[in-house]
N, C-alpha and C positions, 0 to 999 in steps of 0.2 A: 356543757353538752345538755341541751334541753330535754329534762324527763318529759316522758308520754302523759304521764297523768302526776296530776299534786293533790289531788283528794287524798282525804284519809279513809283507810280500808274500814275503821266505825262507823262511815257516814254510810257505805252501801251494805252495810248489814241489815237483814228484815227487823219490822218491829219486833216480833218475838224474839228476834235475839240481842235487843237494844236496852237492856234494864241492867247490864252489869254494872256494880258498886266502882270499879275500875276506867273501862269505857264506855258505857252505855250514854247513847245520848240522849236517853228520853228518862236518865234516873236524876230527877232534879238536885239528889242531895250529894252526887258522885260525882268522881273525877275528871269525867267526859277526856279523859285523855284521845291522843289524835295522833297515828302512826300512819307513814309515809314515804318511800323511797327515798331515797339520796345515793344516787349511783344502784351501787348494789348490796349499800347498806340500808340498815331502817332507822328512822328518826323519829324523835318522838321530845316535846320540850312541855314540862310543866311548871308554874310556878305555885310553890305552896301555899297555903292558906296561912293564915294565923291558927286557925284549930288543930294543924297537922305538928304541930312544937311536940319536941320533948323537953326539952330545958330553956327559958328562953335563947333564943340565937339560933338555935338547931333542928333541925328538921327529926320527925320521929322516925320509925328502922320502917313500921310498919307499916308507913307508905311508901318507903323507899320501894319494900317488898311487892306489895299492891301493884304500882307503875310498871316496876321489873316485871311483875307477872304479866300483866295485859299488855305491855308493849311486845313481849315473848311470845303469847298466843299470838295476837295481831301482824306481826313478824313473819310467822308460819304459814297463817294465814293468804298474806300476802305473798311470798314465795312459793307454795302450790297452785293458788292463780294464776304468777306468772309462769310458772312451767307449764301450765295446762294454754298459757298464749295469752293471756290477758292482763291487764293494769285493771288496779279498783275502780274503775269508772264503767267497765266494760265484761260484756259478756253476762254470763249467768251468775247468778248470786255466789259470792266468794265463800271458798269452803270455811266451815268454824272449825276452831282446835280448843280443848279443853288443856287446863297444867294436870301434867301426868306426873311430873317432877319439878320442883322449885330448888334454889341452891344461892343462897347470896353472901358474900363476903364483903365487909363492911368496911372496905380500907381507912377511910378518913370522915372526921365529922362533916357533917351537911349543913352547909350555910342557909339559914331561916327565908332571907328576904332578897334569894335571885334565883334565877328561873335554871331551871335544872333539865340537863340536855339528855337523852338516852341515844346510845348507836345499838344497832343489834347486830349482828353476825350471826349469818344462817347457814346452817349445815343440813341435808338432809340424809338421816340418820335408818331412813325403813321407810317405806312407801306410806305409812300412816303417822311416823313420828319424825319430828324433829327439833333439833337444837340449836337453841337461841342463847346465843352469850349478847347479854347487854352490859355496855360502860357505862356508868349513870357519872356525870361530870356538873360542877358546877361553877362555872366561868371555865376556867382550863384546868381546874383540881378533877380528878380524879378519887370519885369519893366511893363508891361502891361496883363491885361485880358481880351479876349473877346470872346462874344457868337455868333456863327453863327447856323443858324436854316437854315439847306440847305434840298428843295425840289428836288425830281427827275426831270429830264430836260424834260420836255412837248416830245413829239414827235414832236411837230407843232415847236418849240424853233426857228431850223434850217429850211431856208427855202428850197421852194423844186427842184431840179434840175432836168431844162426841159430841 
């Protein structure tokens, strides 16, 4: 069933809000992760670096955590859009969600050198928050779960430009 849009909801973010360590596409030493529809799930695929190790073979927790987080926001992100009638390609600038809560559970080690898948499942939880369970899998393992409870982004968040 052909999605409306394949962009990722990072690409039509303003520049001021393009510098996160997670997604931002303009922070050259970051993860530029890139999250997406898949039906009425969200997707998200990264392969790790060599500097993201924690023992050789393995991937560190702390990116695990990172990815979880910004595909969570991104996720939310993306699903107030589409309720308000829009895909990331479209319409007014997608609303921002900050992590109001993180929550991960580490089921199984993370293989170092293949590219690792994120699903999200979005709930919405209060007109300003919602939750995001993501499966972090790599090949068909099952290696982390975690809950992000992302709030809309303050107006006040950004400071203000005098």
């Amino acid at each position: 069933m052909g999605e409306k849009a394949t962009i990722a909801i990072q690409d039509t973010y303003d520049e001021k809000y393009s510098w996160c360590y997670g997604c931002g596409r303009l922070n050259e030493q970051g993860l530029q992760i890139k999250t997406r529809w898949e039906g009425e799930k969200t997707k998200t695929t990264y392969l790790p670096r060599p500097e993201h190790m924690a023992i050789p073979g393995f991937v560190y927790g702390g990116l695990i955590a990172s990815i979880i987080d910004c595909h969570g926001t991104a996720s939310a992100a993306m699903a107030l859009h589409r309720k308000n009638g829009f895909e990331p390609s479209e319409g007014p600038e997608p609303p921002r969600f900050v992590t109001a809560s993180l929550n991960i559970d580490y089921v199984k080690p993370t293989p170092q050198d293949v590219p690792l898948t994120l699903i999200g499942t979005i709930e919405e939880i209060h007109p300003k928050k919602w939750r995001v369970i993501t499966e972090l899998f790599a090949q068909d393992t099952r290696c982390a779960r975690g809950e992000v409870i992302a709030a809309v982004m303050p107006k006040t968040f950004m400071k203000s430009e005098n």
